[in-house]
C-alpha positions in Angstrom: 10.2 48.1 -72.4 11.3 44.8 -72.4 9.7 41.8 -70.4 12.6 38.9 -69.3 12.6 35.9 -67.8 14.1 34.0 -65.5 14.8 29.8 -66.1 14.3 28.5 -62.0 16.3 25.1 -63.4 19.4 27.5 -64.7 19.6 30.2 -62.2 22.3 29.9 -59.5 21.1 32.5 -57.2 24.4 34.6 -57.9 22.1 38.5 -56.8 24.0 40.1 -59.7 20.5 40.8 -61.6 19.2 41.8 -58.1 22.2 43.5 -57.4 22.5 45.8 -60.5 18.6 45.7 -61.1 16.8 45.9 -58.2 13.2 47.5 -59.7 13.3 44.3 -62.2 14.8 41.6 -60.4 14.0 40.3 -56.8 15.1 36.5 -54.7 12.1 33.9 -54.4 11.7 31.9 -51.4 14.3 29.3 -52.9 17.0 31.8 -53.4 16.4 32.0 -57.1 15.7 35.1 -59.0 12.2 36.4 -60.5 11.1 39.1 -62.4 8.7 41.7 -61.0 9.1 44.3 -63.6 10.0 45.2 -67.3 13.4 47.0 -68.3 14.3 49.3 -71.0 16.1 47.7 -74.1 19.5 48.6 -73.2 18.9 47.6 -69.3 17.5 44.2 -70.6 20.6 43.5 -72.7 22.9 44.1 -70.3 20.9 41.9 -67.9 20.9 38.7 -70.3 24.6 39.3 -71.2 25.8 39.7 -67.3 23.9 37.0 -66.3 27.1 34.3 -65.5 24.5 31.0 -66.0 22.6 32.3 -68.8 19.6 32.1 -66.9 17.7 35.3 -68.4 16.3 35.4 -71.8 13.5 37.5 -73.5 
């Protein structure tokens, strides 16, 4: 399992994280995304490579 996170200064607040993983991913008060959970190695790729900003890293 893999453990991302999230940069609050890059993050646009798209909801495709949240969208597509929504046991890993969730919306903070500001509208930005946070991680609440871990995601398998293929999951978390796919995650940091969909992510439009580049916001999520390991």
């Amino acid at each position: 399992m893999v453990r991302l996170t999230v940069d609050e200064n890059t993050c646009i607040g798209c909801g495709l994280c949240v969208g597509t993983y929504d046991t890993a991913f969730e919306f903070d008060g500001d509208g930005k995304a946070v991680v609440i959970s871990d995601l398998d190695e293929a999951s978390a790729e796919d995650a940091i490579a969909n992510c439009p900003v580049g916001a999520i890293s390991k």
